[in-house]
C-alpha positions in Angstrom: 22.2 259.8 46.5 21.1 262.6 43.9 22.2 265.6 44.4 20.4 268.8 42.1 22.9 270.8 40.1 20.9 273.7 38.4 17.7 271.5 36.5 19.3 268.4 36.6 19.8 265.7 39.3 23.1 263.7 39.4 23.5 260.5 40.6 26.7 260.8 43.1 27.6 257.1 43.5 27.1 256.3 39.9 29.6 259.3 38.9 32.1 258.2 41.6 32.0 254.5 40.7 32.6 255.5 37.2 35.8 258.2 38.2 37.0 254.9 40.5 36.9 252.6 38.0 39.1 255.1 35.3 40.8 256.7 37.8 42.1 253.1 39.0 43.0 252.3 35.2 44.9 255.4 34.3 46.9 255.3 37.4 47.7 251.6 36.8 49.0 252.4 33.4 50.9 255.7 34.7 48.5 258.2 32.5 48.0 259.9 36.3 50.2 259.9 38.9 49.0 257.5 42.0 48.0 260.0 44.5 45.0 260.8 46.2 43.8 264.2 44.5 41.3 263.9 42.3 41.8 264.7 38.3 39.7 267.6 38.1 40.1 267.1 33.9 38.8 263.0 34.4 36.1 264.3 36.4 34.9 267.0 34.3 34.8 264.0 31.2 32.5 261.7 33.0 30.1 264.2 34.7 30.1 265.6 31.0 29.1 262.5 29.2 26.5 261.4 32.9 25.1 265.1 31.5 24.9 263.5 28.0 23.2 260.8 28.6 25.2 257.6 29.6 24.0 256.6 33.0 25.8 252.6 32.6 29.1 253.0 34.6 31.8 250.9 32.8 31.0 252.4 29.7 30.8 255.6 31.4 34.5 254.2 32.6 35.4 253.0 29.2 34.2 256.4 27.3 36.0 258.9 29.7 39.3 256.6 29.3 39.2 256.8 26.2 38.6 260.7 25.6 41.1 261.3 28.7 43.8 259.2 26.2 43.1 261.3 23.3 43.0 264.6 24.6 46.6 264.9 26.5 46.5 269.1 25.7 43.5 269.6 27.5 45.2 268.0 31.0 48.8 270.2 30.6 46.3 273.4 30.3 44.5 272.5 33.2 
């Protein structure tokens, strides 16, 4: 499904897939505790980088891992 935010469209089940696939990961490894709320900060990282371009998912996956990993200041702010 695409849904329009502002100018762009976003591809909902490509976005989810990807938070699925990193959220799974990151819980796994304890990063994120194993509940069912969604990481507002792990979302915000993959719709950024769908924004900017990257539309595979695993890399999508891979990519927001990786910057969720590296930035732990940005999740105790938020």
């Amino acid at each position: 499904m695409l849904v329009e935010r502002g100018l762009q469209a976003m591809n909902v089940e490509l976005v989810s897939e990807a938070y699925a696939i990193a959220a799974n990961y990151l819980r796994r490894s304890g990063v994120i505790p194993d509940s069912l709320v969604t990481d507002e900060c792990l979302l915000g990282i993959i719709v950024k980088l769908f924004q900017h371009g990257e539309f595979n998912k695993i890399r999508l996956a891979n990519k927001a891992i990786a910057r969720f990993e590296a930035e732990p200041e940005a999740r105790a702010v938020a």
